[in-house]
C-alpha positions in Angstrom: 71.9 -55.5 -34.6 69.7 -58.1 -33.0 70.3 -61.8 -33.9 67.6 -63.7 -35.4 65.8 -65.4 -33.1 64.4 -62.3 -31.4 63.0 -60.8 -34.8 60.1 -63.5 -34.6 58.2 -61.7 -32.3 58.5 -61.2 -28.3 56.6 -63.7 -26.9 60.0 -66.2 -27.7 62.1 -63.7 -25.7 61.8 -65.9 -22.4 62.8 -69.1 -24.0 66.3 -67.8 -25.3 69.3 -69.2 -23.9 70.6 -66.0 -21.2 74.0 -66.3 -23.1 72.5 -65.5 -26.2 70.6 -62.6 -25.2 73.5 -61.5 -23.3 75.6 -61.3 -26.8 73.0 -59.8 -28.3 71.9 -57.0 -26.2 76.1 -56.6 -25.8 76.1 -56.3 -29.3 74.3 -53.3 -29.4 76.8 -49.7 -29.0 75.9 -46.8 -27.3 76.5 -43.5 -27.4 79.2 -42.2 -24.9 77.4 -41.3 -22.0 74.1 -43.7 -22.1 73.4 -45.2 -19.1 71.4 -47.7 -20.7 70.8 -49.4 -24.0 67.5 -50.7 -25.3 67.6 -53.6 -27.4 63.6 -54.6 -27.7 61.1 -52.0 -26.5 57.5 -53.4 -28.2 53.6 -52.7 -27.0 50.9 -54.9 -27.9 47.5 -54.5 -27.6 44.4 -57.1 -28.9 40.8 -56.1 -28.3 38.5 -59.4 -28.1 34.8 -59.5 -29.0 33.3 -57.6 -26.8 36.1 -54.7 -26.7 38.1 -55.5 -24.0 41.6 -54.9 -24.2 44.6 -57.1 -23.8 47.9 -54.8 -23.5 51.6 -56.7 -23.4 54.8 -54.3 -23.2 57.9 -55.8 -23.4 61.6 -54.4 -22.8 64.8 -55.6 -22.9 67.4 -53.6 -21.8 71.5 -53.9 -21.2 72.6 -51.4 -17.8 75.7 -49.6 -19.1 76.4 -47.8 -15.1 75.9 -47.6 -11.9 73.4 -44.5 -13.0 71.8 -46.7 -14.9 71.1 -49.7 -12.3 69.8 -47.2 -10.0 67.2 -45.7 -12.7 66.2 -48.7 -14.1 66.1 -51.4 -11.5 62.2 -51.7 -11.0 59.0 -51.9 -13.0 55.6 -50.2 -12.2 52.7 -51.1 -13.6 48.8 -49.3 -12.7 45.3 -50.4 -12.8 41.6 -49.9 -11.4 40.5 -52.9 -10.4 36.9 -51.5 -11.4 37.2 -52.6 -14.9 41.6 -54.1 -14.9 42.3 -57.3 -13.6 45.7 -57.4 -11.9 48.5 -57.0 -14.3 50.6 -59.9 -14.6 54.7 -59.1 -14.6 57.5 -61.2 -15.2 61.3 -60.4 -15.5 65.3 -61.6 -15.6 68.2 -60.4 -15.2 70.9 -61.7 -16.8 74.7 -61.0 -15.3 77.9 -60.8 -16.9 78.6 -64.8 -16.3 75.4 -65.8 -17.5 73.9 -66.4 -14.7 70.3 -65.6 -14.4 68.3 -63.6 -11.9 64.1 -64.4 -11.8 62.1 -61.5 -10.4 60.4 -63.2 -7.4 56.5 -62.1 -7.1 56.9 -61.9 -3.4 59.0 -58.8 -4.2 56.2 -56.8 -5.5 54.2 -54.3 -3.8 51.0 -52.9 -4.0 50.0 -49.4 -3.4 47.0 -47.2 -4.2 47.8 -45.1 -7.1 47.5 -41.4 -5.8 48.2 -38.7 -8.5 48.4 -35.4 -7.7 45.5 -34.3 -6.0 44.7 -35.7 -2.8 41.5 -34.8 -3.4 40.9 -37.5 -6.0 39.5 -40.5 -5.4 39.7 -43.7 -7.2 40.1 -47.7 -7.2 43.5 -47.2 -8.8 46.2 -49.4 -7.5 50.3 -49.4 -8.7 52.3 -53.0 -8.8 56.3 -51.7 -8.3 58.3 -54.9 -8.8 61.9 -54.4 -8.1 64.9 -56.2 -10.5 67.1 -58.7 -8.5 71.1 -58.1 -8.6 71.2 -55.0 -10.9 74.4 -53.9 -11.9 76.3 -52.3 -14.6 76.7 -54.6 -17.3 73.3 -57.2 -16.8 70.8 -57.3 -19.4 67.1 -57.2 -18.3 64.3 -58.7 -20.0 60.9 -57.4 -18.5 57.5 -57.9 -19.5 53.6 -56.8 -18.0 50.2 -58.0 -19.2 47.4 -55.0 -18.5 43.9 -57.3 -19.2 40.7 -55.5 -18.8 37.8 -57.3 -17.8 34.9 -54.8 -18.5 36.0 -52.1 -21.5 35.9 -48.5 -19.9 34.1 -47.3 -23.4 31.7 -50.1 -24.5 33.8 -51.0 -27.4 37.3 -50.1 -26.4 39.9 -48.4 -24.2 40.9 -45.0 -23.8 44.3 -44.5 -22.4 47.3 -43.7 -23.3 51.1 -45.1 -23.5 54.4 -43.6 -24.2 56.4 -45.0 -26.9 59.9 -45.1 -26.4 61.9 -44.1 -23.0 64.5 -41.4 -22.1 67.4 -43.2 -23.0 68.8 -44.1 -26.4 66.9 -46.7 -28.3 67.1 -48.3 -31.8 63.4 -48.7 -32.3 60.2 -49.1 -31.0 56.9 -51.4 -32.2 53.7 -51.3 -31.5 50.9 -54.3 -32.9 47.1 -53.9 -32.8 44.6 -56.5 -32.9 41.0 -56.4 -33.6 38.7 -59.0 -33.6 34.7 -58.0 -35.1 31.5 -59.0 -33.1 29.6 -61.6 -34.6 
């Protein structure tokens, strides 16, 4: 189970000490066979005055082999710059000895975002930022802000995330907040 200090809510997870996160995450078992372990997979989203959205996912995750470092070394993150302001990203890894690994922003790319029709068109852009030193046994704590600056439905969002990932979890959260127009 998770110590403490990361049950008061995510936006402490940066400040903990790497060997305490290590232990943690470590502390969490696995079924034979997961490549992966999740230790904090949690969505926020807060909706200001107007009925813009604020979105914050948050992950951390311990790479159990080397199947696992090569499907969970990166992070991509879309938006249309139309109505999204860049998303902001911001990971660690965390190896073995402690020793910690900051994602460098000069890593990330930029891409359009095509789906599958070339035919489409559309503003849409993808940020992939790739982990630094993954290998079986770091733990990686990874984190994007999605900000909207105009609300695609006058008030709100429409979209959709998925809750939860492939591999074996213990839980997920999600928090919504909602402020009213004055």
């Amino acid at each position: 189970m998770p110590s403490k200090p990361l049950r008061h809510g995510w936006r402490r997870y940066f400040s903990l000490a790497s060997q305490a996160l290590y232990e943690a995450a470590s502390a969490v078992s696995a079924p034979e066979g997961a490549n992966a372990t999740i230790l904090v997979d949690e969505e926020s989203y807060s909706f200001d005055e107007s009925g813009r959205i604020q979105h914050v996912s948050h992950v951390i995750y311990k790479v159990l082999t080397q199947k696992g470092a090569e499907g969970w070394d990166y992070l991509s993150v879309s938006w249309e710059p139309w109505h999204e302001a860049r998303p902001l990203i911001r990971a660690r890894v965390i190896a073995p000895d402690f020793s910690v690994h900051e994602l460098d922003p000069n890593t990330i790319t930029e891409a359009p975002a095509r789906g599958g029709d070339y035919k489409t068109y559309s503003d849409g852009k993808r940020l992939r930022a790739p982990f630094p030193a993954i290998a079986p046994g770091v733990v990686v704590e990874a984190e994007y802000t999605e900000r909207e600056t105009e609300p695609l439905f006058a008030p709100g969002m429409w979209g959709e995330s998925s809750l939860g990932r492939n591999e074996f979890q213990w839980s997920t959260a999600a928090q919504f907040s909602m402020r009213r127009p004055r």
